[in-house]
N, C-alpha and C positions, 0 to 999 in steps of 0.2 A: 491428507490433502496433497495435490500436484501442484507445482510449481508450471504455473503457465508462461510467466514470464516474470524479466530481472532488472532493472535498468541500475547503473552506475549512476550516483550522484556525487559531485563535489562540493562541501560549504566551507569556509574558513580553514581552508589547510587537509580537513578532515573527508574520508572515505565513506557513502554510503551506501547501500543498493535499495532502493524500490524494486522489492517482490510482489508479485500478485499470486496467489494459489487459490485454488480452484477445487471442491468437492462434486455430490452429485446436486446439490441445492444451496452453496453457498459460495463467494467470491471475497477473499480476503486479501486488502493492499496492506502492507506492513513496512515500515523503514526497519533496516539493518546496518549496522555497523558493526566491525569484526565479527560477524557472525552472528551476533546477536540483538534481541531489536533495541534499537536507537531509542525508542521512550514508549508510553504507556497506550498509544494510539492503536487501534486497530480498524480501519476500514471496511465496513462489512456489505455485501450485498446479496438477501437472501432470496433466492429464483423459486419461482412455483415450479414444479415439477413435469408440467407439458410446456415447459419450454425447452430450449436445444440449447445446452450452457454452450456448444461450438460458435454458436453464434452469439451471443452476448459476449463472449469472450470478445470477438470480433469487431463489436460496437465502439464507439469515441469515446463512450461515457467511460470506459475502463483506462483511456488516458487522463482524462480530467480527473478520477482518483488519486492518479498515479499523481498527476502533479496536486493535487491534494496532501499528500505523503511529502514530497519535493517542501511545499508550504511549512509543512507540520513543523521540519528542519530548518527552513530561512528563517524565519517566523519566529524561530522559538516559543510556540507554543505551550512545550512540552516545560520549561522552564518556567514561563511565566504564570503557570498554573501553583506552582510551588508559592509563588510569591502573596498568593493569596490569601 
């Protein structure tokens, strides 16, 4: 996979990055922290194959993931799933 893109996130004190990577038929948003990922999430978007992943990459919806991801972490999510 390539890394298309990275964003820095901040939550309570703590470091994260929103990455998005990119194959030749799939689009994955994942949190990171220290390197590795922040919780059990992975956002997926899988492309039919006559499309031009240049441009979907290029689309809004791949920010609205991204803050999708940004969520996962405010949100705690990833914690509250434990509690269950």
């Amino acid at each position: 996979m390539y890394l298309y893109k990275q964003i820095s996130y901040s939550f309570e004190k703590n470091n994260y990055e929103i990455k998005v990577f990119y194959d030749d038929n799939s689009i994955n948003v994942l949190a990171f922290k220290n390197d590795y990922p922040a919780n059990g999430f992975r956002h997926q978007i899988k492309i039919s194959k006559n499309l031009v992943m240049e441009k979907i990459l290029q689309q809004k919806i791949i920010d609205e993931f991204i803050e999708i991801g940004k969520k996962d972490i405010s949100e705690k999510r990833w914690e509250r799933l434990g509690r269950t």
